[in-house]
Backbone as JSON, one array per atom type, in Angstrom:
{
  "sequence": "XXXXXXXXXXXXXXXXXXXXXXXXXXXXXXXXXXXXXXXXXXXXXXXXXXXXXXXXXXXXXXXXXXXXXXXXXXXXXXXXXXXXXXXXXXXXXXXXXXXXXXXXXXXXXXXXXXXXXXXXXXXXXXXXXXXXXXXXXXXXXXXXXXXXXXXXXXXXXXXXXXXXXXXXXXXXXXXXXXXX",
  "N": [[195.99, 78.53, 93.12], [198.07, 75.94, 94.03], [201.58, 76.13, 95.07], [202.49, 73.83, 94.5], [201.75, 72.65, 92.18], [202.76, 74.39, 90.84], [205.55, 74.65, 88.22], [209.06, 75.01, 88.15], [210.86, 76.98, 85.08], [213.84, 75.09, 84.28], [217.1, 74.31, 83.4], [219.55, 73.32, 81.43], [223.13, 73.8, 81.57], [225.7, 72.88, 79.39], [228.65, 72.0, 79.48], [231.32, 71.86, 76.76], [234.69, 70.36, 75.99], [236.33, 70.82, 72.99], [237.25, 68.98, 70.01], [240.02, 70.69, 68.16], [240.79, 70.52, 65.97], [238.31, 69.81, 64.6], [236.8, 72.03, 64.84], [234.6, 73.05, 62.81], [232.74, 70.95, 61.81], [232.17, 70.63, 64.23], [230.42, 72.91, 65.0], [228.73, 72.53, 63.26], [227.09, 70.2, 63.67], [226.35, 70.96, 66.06], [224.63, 72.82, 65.64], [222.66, 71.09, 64.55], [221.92, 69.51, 66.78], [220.86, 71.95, 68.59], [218.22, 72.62, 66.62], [216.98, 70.14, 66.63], [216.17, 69.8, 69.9], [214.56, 72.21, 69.63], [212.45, 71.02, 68.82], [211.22, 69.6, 70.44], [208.25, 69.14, 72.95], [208.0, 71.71, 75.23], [210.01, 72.7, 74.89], [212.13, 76.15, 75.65], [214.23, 77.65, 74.99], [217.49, 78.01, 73.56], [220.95, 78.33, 73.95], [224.22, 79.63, 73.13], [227.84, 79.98, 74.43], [230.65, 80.75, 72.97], [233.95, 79.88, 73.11], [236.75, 82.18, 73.56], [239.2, 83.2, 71.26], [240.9, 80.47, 70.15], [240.18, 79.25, 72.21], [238.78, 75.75, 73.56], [236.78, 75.3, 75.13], [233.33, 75.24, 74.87], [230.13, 76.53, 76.35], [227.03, 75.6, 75.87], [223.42, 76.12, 76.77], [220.3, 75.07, 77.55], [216.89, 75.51, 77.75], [213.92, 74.45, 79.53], [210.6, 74.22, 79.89], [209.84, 73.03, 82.38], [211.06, 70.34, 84.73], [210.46, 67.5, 84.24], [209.92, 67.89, 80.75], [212.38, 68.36, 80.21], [213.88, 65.98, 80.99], [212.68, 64.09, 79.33], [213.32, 65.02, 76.91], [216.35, 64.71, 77.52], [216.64, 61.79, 77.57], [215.8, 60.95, 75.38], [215.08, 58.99, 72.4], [216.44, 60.47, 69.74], [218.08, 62.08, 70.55], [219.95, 60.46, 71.98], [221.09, 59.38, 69.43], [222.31, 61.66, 68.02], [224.24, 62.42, 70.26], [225.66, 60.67, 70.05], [226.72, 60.55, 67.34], [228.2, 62.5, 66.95], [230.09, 62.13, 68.91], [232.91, 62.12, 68.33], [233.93, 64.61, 67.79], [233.51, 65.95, 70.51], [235.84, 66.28, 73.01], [235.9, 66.09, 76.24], [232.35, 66.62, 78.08], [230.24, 67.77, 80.54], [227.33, 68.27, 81.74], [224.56, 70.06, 83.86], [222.02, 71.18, 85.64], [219.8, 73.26, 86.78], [217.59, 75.74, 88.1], [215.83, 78.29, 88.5], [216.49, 81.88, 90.23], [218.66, 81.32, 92.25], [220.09, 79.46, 91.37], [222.31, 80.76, 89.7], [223.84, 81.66, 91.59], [225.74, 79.7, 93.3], [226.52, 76.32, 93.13], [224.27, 73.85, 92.83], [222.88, 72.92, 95.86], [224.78, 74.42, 97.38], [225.03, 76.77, 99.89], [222.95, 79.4, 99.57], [223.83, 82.67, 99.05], [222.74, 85.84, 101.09], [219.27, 87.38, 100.22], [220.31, 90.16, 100.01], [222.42, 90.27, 99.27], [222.36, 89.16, 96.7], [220.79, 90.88, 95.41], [222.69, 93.34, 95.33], [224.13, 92.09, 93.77], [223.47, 91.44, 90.9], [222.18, 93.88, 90.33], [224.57, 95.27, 89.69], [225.51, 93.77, 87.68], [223.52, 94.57, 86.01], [223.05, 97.66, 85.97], [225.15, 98.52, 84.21], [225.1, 97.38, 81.84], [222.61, 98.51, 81.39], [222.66, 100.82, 81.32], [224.89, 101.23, 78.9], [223.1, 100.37, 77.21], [221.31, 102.47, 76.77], [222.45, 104.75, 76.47], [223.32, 104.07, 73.77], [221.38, 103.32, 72.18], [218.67, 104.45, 73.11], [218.11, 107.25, 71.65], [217.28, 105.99, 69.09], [215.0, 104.68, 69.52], [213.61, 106.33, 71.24], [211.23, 107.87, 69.5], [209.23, 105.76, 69.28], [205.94, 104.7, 71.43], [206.1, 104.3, 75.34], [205.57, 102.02, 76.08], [206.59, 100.32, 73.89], [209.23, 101.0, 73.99], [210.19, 100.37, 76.42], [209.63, 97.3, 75.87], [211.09, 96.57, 73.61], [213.32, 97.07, 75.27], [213.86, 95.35, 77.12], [213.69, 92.77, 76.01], [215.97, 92.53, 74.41], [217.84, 92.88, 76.33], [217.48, 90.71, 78.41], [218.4, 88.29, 76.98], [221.19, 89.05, 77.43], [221.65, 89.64, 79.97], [220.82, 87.17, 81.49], [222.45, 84.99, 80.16], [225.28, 85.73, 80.49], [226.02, 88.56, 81.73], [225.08, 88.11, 84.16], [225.7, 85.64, 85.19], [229.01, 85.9, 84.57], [229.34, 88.36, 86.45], [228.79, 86.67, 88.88], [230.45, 84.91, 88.8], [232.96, 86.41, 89.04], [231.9, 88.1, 91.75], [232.03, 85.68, 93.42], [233.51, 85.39, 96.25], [232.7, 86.68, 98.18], [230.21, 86.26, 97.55], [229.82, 83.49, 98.43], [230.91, 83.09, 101.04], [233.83, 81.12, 102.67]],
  "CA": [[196.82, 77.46, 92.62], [198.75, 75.52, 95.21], [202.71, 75.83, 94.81], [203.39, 71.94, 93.92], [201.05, 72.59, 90.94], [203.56, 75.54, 89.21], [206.82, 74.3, 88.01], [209.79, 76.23, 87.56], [211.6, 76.37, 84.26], [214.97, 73.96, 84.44], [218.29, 75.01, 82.2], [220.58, 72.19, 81.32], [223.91, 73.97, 81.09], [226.56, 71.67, 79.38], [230.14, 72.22, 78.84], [231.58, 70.77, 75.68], [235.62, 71.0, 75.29], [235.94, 70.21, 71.54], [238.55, 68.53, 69.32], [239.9, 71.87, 67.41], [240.56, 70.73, 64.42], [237.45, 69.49, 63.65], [235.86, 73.32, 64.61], [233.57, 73.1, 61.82], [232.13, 70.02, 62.03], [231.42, 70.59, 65.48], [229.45, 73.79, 64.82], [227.24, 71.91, 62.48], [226.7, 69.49, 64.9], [225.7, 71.44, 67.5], [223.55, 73.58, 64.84], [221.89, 70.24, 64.5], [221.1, 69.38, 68.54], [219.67, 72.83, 68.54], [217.1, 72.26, 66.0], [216.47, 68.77, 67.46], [215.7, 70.29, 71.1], [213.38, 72.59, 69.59], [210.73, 70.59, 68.44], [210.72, 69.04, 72.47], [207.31, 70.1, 73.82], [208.37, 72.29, 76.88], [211.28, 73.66, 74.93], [212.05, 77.2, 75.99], [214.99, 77.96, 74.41], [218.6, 77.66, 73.81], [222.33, 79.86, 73.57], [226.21, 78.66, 73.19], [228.49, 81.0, 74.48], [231.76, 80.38, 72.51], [234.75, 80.32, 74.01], [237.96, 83.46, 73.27], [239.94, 82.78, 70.34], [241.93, 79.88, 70.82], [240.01, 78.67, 73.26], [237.58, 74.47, 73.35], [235.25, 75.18, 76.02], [232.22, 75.6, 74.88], [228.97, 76.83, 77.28], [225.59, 75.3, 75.66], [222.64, 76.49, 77.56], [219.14, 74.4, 77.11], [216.19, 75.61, 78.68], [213.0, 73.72, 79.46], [209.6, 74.62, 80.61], [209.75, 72.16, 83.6], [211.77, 68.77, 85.28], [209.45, 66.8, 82.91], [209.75, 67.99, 79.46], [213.79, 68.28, 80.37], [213.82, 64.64, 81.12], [212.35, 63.63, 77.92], [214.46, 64.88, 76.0], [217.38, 64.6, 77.33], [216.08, 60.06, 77.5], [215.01, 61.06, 73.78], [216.35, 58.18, 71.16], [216.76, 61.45, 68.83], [218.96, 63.15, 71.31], [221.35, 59.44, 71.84], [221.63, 59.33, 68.36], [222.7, 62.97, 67.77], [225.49, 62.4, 70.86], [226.7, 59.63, 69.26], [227.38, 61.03, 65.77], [228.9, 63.7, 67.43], [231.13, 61.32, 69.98], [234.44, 61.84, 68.04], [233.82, 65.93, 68.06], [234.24, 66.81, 71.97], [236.96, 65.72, 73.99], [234.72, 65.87, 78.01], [231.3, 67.14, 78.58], [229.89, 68.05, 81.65], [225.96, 68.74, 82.27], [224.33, 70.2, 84.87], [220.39, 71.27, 85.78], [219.68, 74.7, 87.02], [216.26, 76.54, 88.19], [215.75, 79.59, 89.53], [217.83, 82.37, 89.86], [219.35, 80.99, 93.13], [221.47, 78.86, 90.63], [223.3, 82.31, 89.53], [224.5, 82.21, 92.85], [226.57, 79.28, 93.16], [226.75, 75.38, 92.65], [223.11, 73.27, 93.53], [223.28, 72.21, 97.59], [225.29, 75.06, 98.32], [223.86, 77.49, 100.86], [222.65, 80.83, 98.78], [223.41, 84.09, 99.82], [221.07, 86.48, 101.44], [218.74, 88.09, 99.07], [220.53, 91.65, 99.93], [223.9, 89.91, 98.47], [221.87, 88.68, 95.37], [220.3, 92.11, 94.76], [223.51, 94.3, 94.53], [225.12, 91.38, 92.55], [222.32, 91.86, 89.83], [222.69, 95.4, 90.05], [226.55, 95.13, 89.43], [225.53, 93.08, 86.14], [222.48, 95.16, 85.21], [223.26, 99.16, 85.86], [226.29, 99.3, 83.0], [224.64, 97.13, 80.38], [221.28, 98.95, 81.03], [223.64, 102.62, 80.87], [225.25, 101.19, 77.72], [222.28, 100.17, 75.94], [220.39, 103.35, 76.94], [223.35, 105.74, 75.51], [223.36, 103.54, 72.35], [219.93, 103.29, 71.6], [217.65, 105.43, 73.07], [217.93, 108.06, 70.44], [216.64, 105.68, 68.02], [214.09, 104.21, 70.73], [212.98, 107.63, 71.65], [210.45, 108.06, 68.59], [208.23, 104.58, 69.85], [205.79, 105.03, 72.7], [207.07, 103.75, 76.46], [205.38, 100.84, 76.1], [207.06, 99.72, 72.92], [210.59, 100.9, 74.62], [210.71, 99.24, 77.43], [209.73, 95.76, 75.39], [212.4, 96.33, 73.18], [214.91, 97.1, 75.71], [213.76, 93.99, 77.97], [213.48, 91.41, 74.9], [217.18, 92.98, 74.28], [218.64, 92.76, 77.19], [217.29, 89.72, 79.19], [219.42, 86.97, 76.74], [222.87, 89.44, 77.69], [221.83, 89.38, 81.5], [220.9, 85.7, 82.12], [223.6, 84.2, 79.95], [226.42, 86.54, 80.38], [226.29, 89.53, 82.51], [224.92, 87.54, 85.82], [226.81, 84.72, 85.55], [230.17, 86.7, 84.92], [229.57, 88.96, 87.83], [228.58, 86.17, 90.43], [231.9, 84.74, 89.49], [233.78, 87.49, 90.4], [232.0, 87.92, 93.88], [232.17, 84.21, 94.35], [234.09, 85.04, 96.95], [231.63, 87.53, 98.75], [228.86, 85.53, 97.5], [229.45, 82.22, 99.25], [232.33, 83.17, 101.68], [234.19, 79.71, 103.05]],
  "C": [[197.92, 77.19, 93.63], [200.77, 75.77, 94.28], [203.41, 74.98, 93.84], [203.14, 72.45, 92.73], [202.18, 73.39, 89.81], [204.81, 74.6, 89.17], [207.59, 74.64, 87.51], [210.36, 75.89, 86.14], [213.11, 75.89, 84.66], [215.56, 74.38, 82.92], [219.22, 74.03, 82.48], [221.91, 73.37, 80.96], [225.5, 72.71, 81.05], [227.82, 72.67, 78.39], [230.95, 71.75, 78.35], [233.46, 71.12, 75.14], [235.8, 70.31, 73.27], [237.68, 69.85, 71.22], [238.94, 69.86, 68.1], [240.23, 71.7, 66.06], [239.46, 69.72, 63.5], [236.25, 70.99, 64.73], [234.7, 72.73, 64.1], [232.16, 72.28, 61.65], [231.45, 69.97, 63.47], [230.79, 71.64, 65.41], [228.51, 73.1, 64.25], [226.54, 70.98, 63.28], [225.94, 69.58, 65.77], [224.65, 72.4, 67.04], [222.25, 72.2, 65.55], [221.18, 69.7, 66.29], [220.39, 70.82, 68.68], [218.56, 73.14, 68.28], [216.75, 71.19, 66.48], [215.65, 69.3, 68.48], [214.46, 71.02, 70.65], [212.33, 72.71, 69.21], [210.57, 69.61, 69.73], [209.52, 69.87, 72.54], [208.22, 70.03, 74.71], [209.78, 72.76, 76.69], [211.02, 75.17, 74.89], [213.2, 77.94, 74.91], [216.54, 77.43, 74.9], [219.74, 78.65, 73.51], [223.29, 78.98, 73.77], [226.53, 80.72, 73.39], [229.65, 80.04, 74.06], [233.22, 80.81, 72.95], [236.14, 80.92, 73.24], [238.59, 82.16, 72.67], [240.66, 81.99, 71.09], [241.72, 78.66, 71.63], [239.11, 77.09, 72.83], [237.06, 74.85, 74.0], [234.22, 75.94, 75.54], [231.15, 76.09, 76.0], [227.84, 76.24, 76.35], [224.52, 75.73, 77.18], [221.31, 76.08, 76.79], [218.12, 75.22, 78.23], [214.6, 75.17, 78.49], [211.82, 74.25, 80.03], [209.5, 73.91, 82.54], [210.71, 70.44, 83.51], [211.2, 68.01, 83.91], [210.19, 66.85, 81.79], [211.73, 68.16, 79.25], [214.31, 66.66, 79.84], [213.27, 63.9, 80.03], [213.05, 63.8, 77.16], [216.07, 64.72, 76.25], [217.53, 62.52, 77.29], [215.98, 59.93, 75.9], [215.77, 60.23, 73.05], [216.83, 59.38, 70.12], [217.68, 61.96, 69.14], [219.99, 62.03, 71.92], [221.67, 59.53, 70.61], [222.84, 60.25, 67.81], [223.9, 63.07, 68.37], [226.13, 61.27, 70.08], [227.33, 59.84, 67.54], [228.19, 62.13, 66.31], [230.0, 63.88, 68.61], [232.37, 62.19, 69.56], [234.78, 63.76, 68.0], [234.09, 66.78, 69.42], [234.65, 65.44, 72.54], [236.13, 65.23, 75.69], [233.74, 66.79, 77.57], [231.16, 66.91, 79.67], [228.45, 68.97, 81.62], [226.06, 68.88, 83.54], [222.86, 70.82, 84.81], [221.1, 72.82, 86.64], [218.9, 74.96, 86.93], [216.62, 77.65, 88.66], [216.52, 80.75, 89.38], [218.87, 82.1, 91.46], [220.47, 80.43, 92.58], [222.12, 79.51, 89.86], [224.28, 82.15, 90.49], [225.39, 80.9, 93.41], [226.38, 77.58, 92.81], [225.38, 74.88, 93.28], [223.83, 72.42, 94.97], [224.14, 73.06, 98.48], [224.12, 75.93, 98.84], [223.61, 79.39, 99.82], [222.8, 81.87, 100.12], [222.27, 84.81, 100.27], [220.92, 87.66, 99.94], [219.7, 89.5, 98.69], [222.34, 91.73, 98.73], [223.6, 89.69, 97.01], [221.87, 89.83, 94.81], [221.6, 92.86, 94.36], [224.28, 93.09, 93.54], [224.35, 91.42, 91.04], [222.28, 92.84, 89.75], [223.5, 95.96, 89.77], [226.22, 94.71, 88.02], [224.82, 93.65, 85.44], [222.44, 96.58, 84.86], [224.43, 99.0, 84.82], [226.07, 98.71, 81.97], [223.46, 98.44, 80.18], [221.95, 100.71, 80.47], [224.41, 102.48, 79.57], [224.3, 101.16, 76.7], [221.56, 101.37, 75.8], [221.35, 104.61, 76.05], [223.62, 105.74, 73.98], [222.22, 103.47, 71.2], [218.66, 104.15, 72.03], [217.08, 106.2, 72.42], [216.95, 107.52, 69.64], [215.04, 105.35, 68.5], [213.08, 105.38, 70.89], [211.57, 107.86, 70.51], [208.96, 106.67, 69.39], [207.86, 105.1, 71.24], [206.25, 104.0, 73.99], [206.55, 102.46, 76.52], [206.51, 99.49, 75.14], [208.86, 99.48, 73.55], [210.89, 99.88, 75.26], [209.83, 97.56, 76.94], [211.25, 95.76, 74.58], [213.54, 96.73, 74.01], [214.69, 95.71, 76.96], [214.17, 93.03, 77.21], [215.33, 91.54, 74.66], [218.25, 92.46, 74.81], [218.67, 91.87, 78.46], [218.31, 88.83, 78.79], [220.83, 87.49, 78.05], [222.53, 89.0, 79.11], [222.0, 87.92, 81.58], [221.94, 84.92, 81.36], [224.66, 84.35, 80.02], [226.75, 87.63, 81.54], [226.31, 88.69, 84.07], [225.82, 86.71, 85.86], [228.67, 85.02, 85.52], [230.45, 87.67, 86.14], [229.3, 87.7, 89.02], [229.79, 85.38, 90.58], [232.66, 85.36, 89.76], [233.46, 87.79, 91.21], [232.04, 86.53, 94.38], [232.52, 84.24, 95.47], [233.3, 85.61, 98.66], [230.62, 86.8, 98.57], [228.63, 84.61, 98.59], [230.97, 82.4, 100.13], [232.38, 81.5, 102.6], [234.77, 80.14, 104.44]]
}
């Protein structure tokens, strides 16, 4: 199978500050675009990271099988409608596209670090969850054979990495990552 032919999955992350005293209404809201998205063929999945007491910025995170099935829905009359009932709820948004895990590593068009910079930065994000979850759960874990383990500690601990752990550590080496 030639290259062209595969196509990576594509992650819309969009950042929604909100009007705070309509909270509530904007949770339901955004319940509702969730369920929308995932009757898209070529939806993959989706996550909100919510932002410290206090705080509007939202994180939404969409993810698509491929360019394609992205692009549909985000054109989708289901998915104008949905922003537009939901206009008077956030203050700015800001989308953005994202493949790979090169786009961990800093803004699309910049120049990526070398792999060796990637690797310990993923190893920075992955050795003290994987040492927390293993001290926390193993015990219970321990009874299932190694097959079963290591699914449930992957299925576990993939969301925390790719929506949280990586992207919090590559902004603190930002500076090491992509030095100016």
């Amino acid at each position: 199978m030639s290259s062209s032919a595969v196509s990576a999955p594509v992650t819309m992350l969009v950042t929604r500050h909100i009007t705070p005293e309509r909270y509530g209404d904007f949770l339901s809201w955004m319940r509702q675009g969730e369920i929308l998205a995932a009757g898209f063929p070529g939806f993959l999945g989706s996550g909100v990271l919510q932002p410290p007491e206090g705080g509007d910025q939202y994180q939404i995170v969409l993810r698509f099988n491929d360019e394609a099935s992205l692009n549909r829905w985000e054109k989708s009359l289901p998915r104008r409608m949905w922003l537009e009932r939901g206009a008077a709820l956030v203050r700015t948004s800001h989308a953005r596209r994202v493949s790979g895990m090169d786009s961990w590593f800093g803004p699309q068009g910049s120049s990526t670090p070398p792999r060796w910079k990637q690797a310990v930065s993923i190893w920075l994000a992955y050795f003290p969850v994987l040492l927390a979850f293993s001290l926390l759960v193993s015990e219970h874990l321990a009874v299932l054979p190694v097959f079963w383990r290591a699914l449930v500690t992957s299925v576990a601990m993939t969301p925390v990495m790719v929506f949280v752990c990586i992207p919090f550590v590559t902004r603190r080496l930002s500076r090491w990552l992509q030095p100016r």
